[in-house]
DODOVO-982431 format. One record per residue (C-alpha): residue in one letter; x, y, z. Coordinates in steps of 0.1 Angstrom, whole numbers, plus 5000, padded with zeros to 4 digits. Last residue first. Example, Ala and Ser with C-alpha at 12.3 -4.5 7.8 and 13.67 -1.06 7.14 Angstrom:
# residues 2
s513749895071/a512349555078/
This chain:
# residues 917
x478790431084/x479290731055/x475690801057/x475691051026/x471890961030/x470890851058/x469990491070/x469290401098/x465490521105/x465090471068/x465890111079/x462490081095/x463189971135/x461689691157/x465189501142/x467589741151/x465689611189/x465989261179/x469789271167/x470589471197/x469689201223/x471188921200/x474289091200/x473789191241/x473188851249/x476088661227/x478688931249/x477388821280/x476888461274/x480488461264/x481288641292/x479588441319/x481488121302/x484988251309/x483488381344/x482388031352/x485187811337/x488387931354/x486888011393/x484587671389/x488387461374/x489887581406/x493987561398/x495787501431/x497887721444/x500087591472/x499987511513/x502587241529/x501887051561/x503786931588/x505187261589/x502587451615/x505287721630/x502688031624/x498887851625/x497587721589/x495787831563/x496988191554/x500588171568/x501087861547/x499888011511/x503088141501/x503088211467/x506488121446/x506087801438/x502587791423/x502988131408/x503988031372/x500787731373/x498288001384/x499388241360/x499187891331/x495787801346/x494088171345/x495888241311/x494387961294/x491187971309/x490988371301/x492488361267/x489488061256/x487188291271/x488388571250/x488588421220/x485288301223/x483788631229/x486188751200/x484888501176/x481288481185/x480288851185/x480188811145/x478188491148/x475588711174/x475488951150/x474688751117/x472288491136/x470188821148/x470188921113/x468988611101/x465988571128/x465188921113/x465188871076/x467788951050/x465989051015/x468389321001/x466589611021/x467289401048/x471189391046/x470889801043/x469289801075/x471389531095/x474889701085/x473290011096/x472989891129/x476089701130/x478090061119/x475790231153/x476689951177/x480289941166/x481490131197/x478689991216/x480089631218/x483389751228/x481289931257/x479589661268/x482689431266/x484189681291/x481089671313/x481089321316/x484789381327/x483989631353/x481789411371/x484289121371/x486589351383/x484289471409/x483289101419/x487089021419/x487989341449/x484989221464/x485888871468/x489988971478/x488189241503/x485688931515/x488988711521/x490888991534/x488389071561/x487788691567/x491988701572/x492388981593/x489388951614/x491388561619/x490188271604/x489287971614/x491687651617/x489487501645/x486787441621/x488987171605/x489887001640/x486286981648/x485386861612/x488386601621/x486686511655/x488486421685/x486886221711/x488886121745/x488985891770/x490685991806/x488585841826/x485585601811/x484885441774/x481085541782/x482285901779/x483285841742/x480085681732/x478385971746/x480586201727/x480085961693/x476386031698/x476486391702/x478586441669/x477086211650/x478886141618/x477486281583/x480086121567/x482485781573/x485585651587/x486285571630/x489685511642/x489585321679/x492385401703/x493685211733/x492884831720/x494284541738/x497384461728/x497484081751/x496883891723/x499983991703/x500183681681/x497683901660/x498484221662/x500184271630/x502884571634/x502984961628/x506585161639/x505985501642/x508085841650/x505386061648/x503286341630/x500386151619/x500385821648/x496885631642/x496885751605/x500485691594/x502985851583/x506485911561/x506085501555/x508685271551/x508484911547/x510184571557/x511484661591/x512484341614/x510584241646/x510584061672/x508083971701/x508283891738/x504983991760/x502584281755/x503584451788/x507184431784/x509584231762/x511684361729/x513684181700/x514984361669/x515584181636/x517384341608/x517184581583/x518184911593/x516785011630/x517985361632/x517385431599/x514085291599/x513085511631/x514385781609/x511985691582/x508385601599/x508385241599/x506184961593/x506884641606/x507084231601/x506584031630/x508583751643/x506483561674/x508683511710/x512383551705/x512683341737/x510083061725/x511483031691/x510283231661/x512083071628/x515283251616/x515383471585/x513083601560/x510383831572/x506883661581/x504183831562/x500883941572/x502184271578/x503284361545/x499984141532/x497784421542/x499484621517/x500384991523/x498885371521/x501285621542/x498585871547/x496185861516/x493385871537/x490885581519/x494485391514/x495985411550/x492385341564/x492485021542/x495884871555/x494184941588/x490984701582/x493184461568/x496584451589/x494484491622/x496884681644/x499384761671/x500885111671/x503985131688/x505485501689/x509085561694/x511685611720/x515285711724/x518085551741/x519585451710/x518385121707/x515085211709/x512385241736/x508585211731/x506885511747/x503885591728/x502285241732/x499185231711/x497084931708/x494484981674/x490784941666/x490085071629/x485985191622/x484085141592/x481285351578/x480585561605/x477385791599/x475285711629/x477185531660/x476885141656/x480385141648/x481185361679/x479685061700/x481484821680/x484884981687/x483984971724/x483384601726/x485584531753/x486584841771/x488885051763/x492884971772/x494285211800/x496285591807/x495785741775/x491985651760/x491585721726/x488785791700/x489485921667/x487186051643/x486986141607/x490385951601/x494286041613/x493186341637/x495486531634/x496586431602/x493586481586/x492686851605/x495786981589/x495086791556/x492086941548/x493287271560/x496287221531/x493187171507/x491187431522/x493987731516/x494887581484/x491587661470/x491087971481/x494388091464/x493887931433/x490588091432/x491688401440/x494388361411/x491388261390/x489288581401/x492488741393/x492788611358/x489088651350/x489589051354/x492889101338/x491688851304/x488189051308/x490189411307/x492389291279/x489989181256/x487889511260/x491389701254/x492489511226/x489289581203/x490389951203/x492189751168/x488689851152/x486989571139/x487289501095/x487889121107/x484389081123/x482789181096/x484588971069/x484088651097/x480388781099/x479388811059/x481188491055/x479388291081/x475688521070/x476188431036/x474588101030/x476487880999/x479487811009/x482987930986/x483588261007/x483188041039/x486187801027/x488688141023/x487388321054/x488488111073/x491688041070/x492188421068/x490188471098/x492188231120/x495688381114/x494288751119/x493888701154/x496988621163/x498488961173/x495289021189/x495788691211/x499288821215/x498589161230/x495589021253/x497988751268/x500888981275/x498189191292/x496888911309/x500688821322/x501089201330/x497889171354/x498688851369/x502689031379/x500889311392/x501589231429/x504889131419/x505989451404/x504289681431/x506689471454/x504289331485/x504289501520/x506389571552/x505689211564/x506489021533/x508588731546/x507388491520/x505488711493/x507288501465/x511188591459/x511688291433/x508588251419/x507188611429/x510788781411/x510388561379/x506588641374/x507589041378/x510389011356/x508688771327/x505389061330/x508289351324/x509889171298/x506589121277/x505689441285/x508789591266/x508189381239/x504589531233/x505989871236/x508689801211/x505989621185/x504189881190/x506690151186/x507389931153/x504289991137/x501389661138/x500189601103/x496689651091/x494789441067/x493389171092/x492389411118/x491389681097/x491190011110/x489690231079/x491590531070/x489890851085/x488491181069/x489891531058/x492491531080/x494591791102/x497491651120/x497991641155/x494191501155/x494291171169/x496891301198/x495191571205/x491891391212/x493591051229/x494691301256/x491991531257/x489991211263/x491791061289/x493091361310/x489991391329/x488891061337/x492990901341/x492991241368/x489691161385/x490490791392/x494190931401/x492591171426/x490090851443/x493390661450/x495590931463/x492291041486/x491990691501/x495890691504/x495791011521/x492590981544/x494190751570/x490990531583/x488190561606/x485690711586/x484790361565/x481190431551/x480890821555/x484590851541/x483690591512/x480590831503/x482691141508/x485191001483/x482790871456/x481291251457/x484391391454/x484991171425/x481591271409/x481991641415/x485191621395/x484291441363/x481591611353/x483191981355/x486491831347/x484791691313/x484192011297/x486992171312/x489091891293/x487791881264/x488092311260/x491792271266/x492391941243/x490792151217/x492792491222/x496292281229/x495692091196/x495092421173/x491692491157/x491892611118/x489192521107/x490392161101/x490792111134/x486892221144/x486191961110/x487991691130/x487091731164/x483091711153/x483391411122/x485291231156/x483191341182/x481390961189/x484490801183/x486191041209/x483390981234/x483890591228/x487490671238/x486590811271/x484090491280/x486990301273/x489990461288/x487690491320/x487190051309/x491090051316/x491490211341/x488489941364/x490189691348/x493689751361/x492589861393/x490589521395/x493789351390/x495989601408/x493689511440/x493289171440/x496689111431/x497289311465/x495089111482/x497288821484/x500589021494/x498889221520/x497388851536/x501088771537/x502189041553/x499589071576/x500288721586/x504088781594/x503289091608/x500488981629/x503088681640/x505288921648/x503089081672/x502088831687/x505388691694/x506289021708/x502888991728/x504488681747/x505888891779/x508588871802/x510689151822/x513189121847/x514089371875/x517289311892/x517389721901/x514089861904/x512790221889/x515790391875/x518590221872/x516789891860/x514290041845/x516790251822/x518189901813/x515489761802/x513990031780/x517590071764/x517389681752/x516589341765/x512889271767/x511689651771/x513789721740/x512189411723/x509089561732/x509089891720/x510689781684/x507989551682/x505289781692/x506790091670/x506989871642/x503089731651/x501690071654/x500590111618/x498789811614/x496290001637/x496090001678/x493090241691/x491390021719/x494789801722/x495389911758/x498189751769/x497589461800/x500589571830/x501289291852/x503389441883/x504889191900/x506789231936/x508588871944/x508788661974/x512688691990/x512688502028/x509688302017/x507288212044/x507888432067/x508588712043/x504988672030/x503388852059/x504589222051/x502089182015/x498989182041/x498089542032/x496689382000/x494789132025/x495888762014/x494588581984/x495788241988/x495688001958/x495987671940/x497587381929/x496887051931/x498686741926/x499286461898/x501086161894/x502286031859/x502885621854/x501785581817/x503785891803/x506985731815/x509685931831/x507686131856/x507786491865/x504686561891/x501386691866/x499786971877/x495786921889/x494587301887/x492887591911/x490987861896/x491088211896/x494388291913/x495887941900/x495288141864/x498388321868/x497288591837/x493688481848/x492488671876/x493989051871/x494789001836/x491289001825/x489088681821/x487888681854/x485788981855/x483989041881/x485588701901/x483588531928/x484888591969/x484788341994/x485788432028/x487488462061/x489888122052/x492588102081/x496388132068/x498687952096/x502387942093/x504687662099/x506387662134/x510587802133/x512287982104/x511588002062/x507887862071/x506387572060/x502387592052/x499587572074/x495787622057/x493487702082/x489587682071/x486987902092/x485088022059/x485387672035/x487687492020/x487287142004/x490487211979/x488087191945/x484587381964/x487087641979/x489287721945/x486187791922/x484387961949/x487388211947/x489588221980/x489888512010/x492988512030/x493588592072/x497588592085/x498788372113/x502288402129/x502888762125/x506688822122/x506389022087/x503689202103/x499989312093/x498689562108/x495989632086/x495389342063/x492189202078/x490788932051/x487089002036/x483988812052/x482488502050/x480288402018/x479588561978/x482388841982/x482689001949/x486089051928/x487789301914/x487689641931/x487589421970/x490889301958/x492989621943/x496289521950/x497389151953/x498689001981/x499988611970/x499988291984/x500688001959/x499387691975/x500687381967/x498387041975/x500186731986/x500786451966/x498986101976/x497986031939/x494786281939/x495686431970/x492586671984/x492986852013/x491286702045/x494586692066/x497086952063/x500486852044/x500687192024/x502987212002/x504387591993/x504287771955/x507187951947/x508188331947/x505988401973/x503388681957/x503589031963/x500989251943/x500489481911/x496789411884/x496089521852/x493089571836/x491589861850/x494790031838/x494789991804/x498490091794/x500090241770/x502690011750/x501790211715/x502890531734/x506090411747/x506490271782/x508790451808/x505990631823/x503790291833/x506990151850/x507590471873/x503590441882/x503990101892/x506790221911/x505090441931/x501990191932/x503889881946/x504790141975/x501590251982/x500189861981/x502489762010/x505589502003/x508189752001/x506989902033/x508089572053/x511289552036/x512389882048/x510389822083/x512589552086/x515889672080/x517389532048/x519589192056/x516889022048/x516389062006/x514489371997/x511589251972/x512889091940/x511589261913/x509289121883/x507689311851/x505189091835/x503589221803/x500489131792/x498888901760/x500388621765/x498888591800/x495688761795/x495088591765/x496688601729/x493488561718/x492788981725/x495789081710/x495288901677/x491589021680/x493489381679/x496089321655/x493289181630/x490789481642/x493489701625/x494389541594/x490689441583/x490089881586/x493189901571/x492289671541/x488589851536/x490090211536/x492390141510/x489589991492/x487290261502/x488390551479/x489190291449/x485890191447/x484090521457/x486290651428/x485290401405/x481390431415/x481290821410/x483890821377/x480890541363/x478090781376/x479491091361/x480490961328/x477190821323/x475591161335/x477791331309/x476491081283/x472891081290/x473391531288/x474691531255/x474091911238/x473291991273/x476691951285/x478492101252/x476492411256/x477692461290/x481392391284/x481592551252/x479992891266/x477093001240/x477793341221/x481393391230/x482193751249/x484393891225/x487494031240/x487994441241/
């Protein structure tokens, strides 16, 4: 019969140190909610990304338009006539719907079927408006569902019943929108051509006002909501006419009355997915349903099943896979964040486990000497710390389940088990394998005096080829293209290069203590020698504190980096859209005398720039480029204050060698030019007449831009034998500007003037769910490591607490007082803190510096396609400096902290005898 054990291990272990089970339990608790809701957190960002990406794209963008001719005229009548009736354009509606895949389902209160002509028609009725003596075009359409989605504010609704494809007349409703722009009214008759014989009348019944006119229904055509001036083609931007267009809404029943007008007007059905439940998950399936809708299987089984001919459009593939190029990208960037606080947060569980085993060292020791084998010890260890350990990182988990609950659960779960499995298996781990061999007592660890062994050396060489790999594959891979996620090895490459870092600081840390410790052994006072000695006989456990702040301040310098490229390439974005802080222009004539001294006046303008543009300046190729007219001075110093395409004032002053100006050549002007128009030009003289009179001119510089024309083919001459360039655009420089005064300004400048701001232009680049969501994950992620790190240098701090303690009593039984003691700790806490920060600036700017090429910071900051301007890393000397200075203070703090409170106590407190500390 077994021997029941007096006391269970487990239980009298737990009350034999119940502060340090609860530590345990609180620091497992917080890791595992950590690393529980982190995975949580970045789908959570993921999914409403996709789903405000969705919702921008708009309701035309964001639907899909599936088009059918309607039976062409040799059909029977009453066939064609049916085909056009709402019960028909459900049927297949229907079809259409069932033939989608899951992630394509669709939201039907959104979407909207009808008849429509296939092209709008003039109208040459009297009374309708003609901005520049065009007619009107009216697109006439039967759409299903009318009286659902909209609200009749005058008149009454159309008649649709009865309807015929020979009727000569037809009755339509219009939005208020359309009847106040076109001069309509209840009673109005709108004629328009018909495909035989008389033109067809539509009378006006009624005004009807949108419910929801942002929804597919009104807006994905948005003539149906709201009419709009379209521009006729022209061949000079300076001479464009422009007409209105608008639209007809006929009876849903009323679809019959189209054929006389158009002898083939086109069924739609615009179908709006529902993107209530969409994740990051569904966008494969999304783009691989689409593109087969577009032009694959999907497609084709429309085609022979529902309507033959049909075509399908829709701009939610490019959507989509811009999501996925953004989501990649963002995955990429948080990533580091991730690993890196990861890193820390395992590495200060190894920490907090090893202090235990310091702590039960004399205990594990004399139970192995006994007689205790390995397996027995590392089995009782770890029941003891399961039973703490366990609960806590269920606990964590519920907590991050109650807080994000809409997630996947297994890679929450996965996350919070291998928190608990690092926090149980640590300290049987490290247990057995200190006490394989029975001893009688320990060999001092001795930084100075001790010797690395070859494994490592091995281990540590290993490492250093891993971090090299994973810094070589993100500079010439990067996370370009990363839509299915970022390599484990690059996402960690910041953590390898701080661990690199830690295991070559230690390596060098001897070199400096035995310089030093020479000059300070020949000095009078004895605290600098007594805390170099001190600080050399540390335990070589040392390299895990030093490695968690190196991992922690090197991601929160990589985020940094990250941040701060991100507002320097918006910066230049908004700069070269708008060329200086503001920019007014007016397109289709000069502004008015005086205006640039009216914006000058304006609040906040420093100077202002008054230039003559003339966009469509034609070159000897056929082509065109942009003429900007200046003020050599005052523009010379725009292009230096915005560092686009900075020149000399005197370039345009002076006259290019050659030929005096005659009369026929008119005045000989130097020019600035962008670098193809250069090319084209080469280097001599070019004459041209128009509007501003004769003038040549002959390239002398090249510039890649320009203020008044970023982003154009340019050429930039003196104004002043040009008297008749009067001014089209005014640049305006300074800080603080008026918003409300510059718009007030701009509206005194008459038609067709315009203000653009470049703190406008710079809030337009916001970010995306996706992006704020990583941006605050990426900040949270850091702020965790950081956390973790302070507690890391704690805990290296406490290892030693109890050997500085008694270091302190016997010292002041030989005559040391208490300022001096708390000058001895805080000088011994000196060299690693130092160390330390010194590692973490270091290794911040040279991590940064290795990434700078292969990070791709362009899908963060800027729209997909924007490639006028480039995105990289840029060091942030706040995200280097702070945290290295926070941990010095850190560690200096709790040194001086303990040296006051050893300091309240009697060394007989301390000291013991047979004390071995």
């Amino acid at each position: 019969m077994a021997v029941r054990p007096a006391a269970p291990w487990v239980r009298t272990r737990l009350r034999a140190a119940p502060l340090q089970a609860l530590s345990l339990a609180v620091l497992v608790l917080v890791t595992a909610f950590l690393a529980g809701a982190l995975p949580r957190a970045v789908e959570d960002a993921e999914a409403a990304g996709l789903r405000h990406a969705l919702a921008e794209a708009g309701p035309a963008d964001g639907a899909i338009e599936v088009l059918a001719d309607t039976p062409a005229p040799h059909h029977p009548v009453p066939v064609r006539e049916k085909a056009a009736r709402p019960a028909a354009l459900r049927e297949v509606g229907a079809q259409i719907d069932a033939l989608l895949p899951a992630p394509l389902t669709p939201a039907e209160e959104r979407g909207s079927r009808g008849v429509q002509l296939s092209e709008p028609l003039p109208s040459e009725d009297p009374g309708l408006p003609r901005p520049d003596g065009l007619p009107p075009r009216f697109l006439v359409a039967a759409q299903d569902g009318l009286t659902d989605h909209a609200r009749l504010v005058a008149g009454a609704w159309p008649r649709g019943e009865g309807v015929r494809s020979a009727d000569r007349s037809a009755e339509a409703v219009v939005t208020r929108a359309t009847a106040k722009a076109m001069r309509l009214k209840p009673g109005s008759v709108v004629h328009l051509p018909a495909v035989q014989g008389p033109d067809r009348a539509v009378k006006i019944t009624g005004l009807v006002e949108p419910l929801a006119p942002r929804t597919t229904y009104w807006s994905h055509t948005g003539v149906l909501r709201a009419p709009g001036l379209l521009a006729a083609p022209s061949n000079s931007p300076f001479n464009t006419s422009y007409y209105w267009q608008a639209a007809l809404l006929l009876a849903p029943d009323a679809g019959p009355f189209l054929y006389g007008l158009d002898p083939l007007p086109q069924a739609y059905w615009r179908i709006s997915p529902d993107a209530t439940g969409l994740t990051a998950r569904d966008v494969p399936a999304l783009q691989t349903g689409l593109a087969s809708l577009e032009g694959g299987p999907l497609l084709s089984r429309l085609r022979s099943e529902v309507a033959s001919g049909a075509t399908v459009s829709t701009g939610l593939d490019g959507t989509v896979d811009a999501f996925a190029a953004l989501s990649g990208a963002v995955s990429s960037v948080t990533a580091v964040a991730l690993v890196g606080a990861g890193t820390v947060a395992g590495v200060v569980l190894l920490m907090a486990q090893a202090l235990t085993a310091t702590r039960r060292r004399p205990e594990l020791t004399l139970l192995r000497a006994r007689g205790a084998s390995v397996a027995g010890i590392a089995g009782r260890l770890l029941a003891e710390t399961a039973v703490v350990v366990l609960p806590a990182a269920a606990a964590g988990q519920a907590l991050a389940w109650l807080l994000l609950p809409d997630a996947r659960a297994w890679p929450s779960l996965a996350a919070s088990a291998a928190v608990a499995a690092l926090a149980c298996l640590a300290l049987p781990v490290r247990a057995a394998f200190a006490h394989r061999t029975p001893r009688v007592h320990e060999a001092r660890g001795d930084l100075v005096l001790a010797r690395p062994s070859r494994r490592r050396t091995v281990a540590e060489l290993c490492l250093l080829v891993l971090a090299a790999g994973a810094v070589l594959a993100l500079r010439g891979g990067g996370t370009e293209g990363a839509a299915t996620g970022v390599g484990p090895l690059v996402a960690a490459a910041p953590v390898l290069v701080a661990v690199i870092a830690a295991l070559v600081l230690v390596r060098l840390y001897p070199l400096p203590l035995r310089l030093a410790l020479r000059p300070l052994a020949r000095t009078r006072g004895a605290l600098g020698f007594l805390a170099v000695a001190r600080t050399g006989r540390g335990s070589p456990a040392q390299v895990l504190p030093l490695l968690a702040v190196l991992t922690a301040l090197t991601t929160a310098a990589f985020g940094g980096a990250v941040l701060a490229g991100i507002d320097d390439a918006r910066d230049r974005a908004a700069l070269l859209a708008t060329g200086a802080d503001a920019r007014v222009e007016r397109s289709r004539a000069p502004l008015p005398d005086g205006f640039a001294d009216r914006v000058a006046a304006v609040d906040g303008v420093r100077q202002t720039t008054a230039v003559h543009i003339d966009y469509s300046l034609s070159l000897p190729d056929g082509t065109t480029a942009a003429l900007a007219v200046v003020e050599p001075d005052a523009y010379a110093r725009l292009t230096r204050e915005t560092g686009l395409g900075a020149f000399d004032a005197k370039v345009l002053r002076e006259t290019p060698p050659g030929p005096a100006a005659t009369k026929e050549s008119g005045p000989v002007l130097s020019a600035v030019a962008s670098p193809k128009t250069a090319e084209l030009l080469g280097g001599g003289r070019h004459r041209w007449g128009g509007p501003l009179g004769n003038f040549t001119l002959q390239v002398t510089e090249v510039r890649a831009t320009t203020p008044a024309l970023p982003g154009q083919e340019f050429l930039v001459i003196d104004g002043a034998e040009l008297p008749k360039a009067l001014p089209t655009l005014v640049l305006a420089s300074g800080s603080g500007l008026d918003p409300a005064a510059l718009e007030k300004v701009t509206e005194a400048g008459g038609s067709h003037t315009e203000l653009t701001l470049r703190t406008a232009e710079r809030a337009a680049f916001t970010d995306s769910p996706l992006q704020s969501g990583a941006e605050r994950l990426y900040l949270g992620a850091v702020a965790a490591g950081v956390a973790f790190a302070a507690l890391a240098v704690l805990l290296g701090l406490l290892q030693s607490a109890s050997e500085r303690s008694a270091l302190l009593a016997r010292l002041r039984t030989m005559g040391l007082s208490a300022r001096q003691g708390r000058r001895l700790l805080v000088l011994e806490a000196l060299p690693q803190a130092v160390l330390a920060a010194a590692g973490c600036v270091l290794v911040g700017r040279a991590a940064v510096a290795l990434m700078a090429d292969g990070v791709n910071l362009e899908l963060l900051a800027l729209p997909l396609g924007y490639d006028a301007v480039t995105a990289q890393l840029r060091s942030d000397a706040w995200s280097l400096l702070l945290p290295a200075a926070g941990s010095v203070l850190l560690t200096v703090a709790v040194a001086a902290a303990q040296a006051w409170w050893t300091a309240r106590r009697t060394a007989a407190t301390e000291l013991r005898a047979g004390d071995g500390r």
